[in-house]
C-alpha positions in Angstrom: -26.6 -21.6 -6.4 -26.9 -23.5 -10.2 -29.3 -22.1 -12.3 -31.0 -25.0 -14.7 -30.9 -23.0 -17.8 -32.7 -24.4 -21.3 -29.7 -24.3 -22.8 -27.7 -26.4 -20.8 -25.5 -23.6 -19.1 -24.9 -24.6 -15.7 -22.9 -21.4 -14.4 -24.7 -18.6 -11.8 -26.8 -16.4 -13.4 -25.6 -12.8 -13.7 -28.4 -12.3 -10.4 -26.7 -14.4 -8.4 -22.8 -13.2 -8.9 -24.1 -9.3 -8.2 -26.3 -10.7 -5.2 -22.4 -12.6 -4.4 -20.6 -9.4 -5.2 -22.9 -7.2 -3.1 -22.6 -9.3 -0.3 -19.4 -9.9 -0.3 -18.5 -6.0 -0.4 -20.6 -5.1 2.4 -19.0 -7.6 5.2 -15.8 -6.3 3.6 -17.0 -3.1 5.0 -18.4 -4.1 7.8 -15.4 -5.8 8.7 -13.7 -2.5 8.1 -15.9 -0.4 10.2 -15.3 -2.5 13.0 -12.1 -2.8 13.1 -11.7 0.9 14.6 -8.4 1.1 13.6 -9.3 3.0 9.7 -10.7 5.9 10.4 -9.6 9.6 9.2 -6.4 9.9 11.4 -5.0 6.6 11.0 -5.0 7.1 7.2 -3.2 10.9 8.1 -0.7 9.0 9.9 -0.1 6.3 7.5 0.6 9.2 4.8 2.8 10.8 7.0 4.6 7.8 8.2 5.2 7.2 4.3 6.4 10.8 3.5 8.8 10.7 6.2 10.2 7.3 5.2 10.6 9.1 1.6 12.2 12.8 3.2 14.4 11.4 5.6 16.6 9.5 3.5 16.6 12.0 0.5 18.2 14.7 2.9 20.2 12.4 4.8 21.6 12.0 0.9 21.9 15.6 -0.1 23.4 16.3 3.6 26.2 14.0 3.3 26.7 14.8 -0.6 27.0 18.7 0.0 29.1 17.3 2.8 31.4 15.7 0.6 31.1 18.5 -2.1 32.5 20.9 0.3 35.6 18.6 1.6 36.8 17.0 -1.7 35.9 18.7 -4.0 35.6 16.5 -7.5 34.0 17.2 -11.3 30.6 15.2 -10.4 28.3 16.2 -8.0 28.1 13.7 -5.1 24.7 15.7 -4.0 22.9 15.1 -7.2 23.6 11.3 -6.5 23.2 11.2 -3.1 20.0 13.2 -3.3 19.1 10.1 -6.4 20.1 7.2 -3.9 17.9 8.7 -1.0 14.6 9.0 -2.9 15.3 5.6 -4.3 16.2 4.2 -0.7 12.7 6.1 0.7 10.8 4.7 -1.9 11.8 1.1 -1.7 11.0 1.6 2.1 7.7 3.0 1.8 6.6 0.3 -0.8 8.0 -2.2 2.0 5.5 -0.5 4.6 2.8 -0.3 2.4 3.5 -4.2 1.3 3.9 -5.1 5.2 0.5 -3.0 5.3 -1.8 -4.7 2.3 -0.3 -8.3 3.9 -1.6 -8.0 7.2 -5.3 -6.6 6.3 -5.3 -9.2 3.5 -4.3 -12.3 6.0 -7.4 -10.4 8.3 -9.7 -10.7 5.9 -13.3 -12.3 6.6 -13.2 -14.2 3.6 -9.6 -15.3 3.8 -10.8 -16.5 7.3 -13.8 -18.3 5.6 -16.3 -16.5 8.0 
């Protein structure tokens, strides 16, 4: 909606973006709600699924480093950069699920869709 303005300006009024804004936030959230799939435990889960894609790697690192500490042994520790490489490796795999994550409920949502 154009305000006519009696100084020529042609752009929405600062009324009509927050009336835009407003609206467009609440069927975000109504989307949201109905979805059924965001509620309390899902959000649990997702944190949990991400700190076990972080912990796994890190002690499959210092598990194979202390391994190799123990049969050859050498002047640098291969735990401290094993244990380095792991959180690295979780990391870059719980950005990946959180990425794969933000993608889908962006490509979902109602204004993407033009509802």
């Amino acid at each position: 909606m154009r305000s006519s303005r009696p100084d020529g300006d042609n752009h929405p009024g600062p009324d009509h973006r927050l009336v835009y804004e407003i609206a467009r936030k609440e069927k975000r959230k109504l989307w949201s709600r109905g979805r059924g799939k965001n509620n309390v435990w899902f959000g649990l889960g997702m944190f949990g699924l991400i700190g076990w894609s972080v912990a796994i790697p890190t002690l499959l690192g210092i598990a194979v480093g202390i391994w190799i500490d123990q049969t050859w042994p050498s002047e640098f520790s291969w735990t401290l950069m094993l244990l380095a490489i792991g959180v690295t490796v979780g990391c870059l795999n719980a950005w990946a699920w959180v990425s794969r994550e933000r993608r889908l409920i962006l490509r979902k949502r109602p204004e993407e869709q033009g509802e």
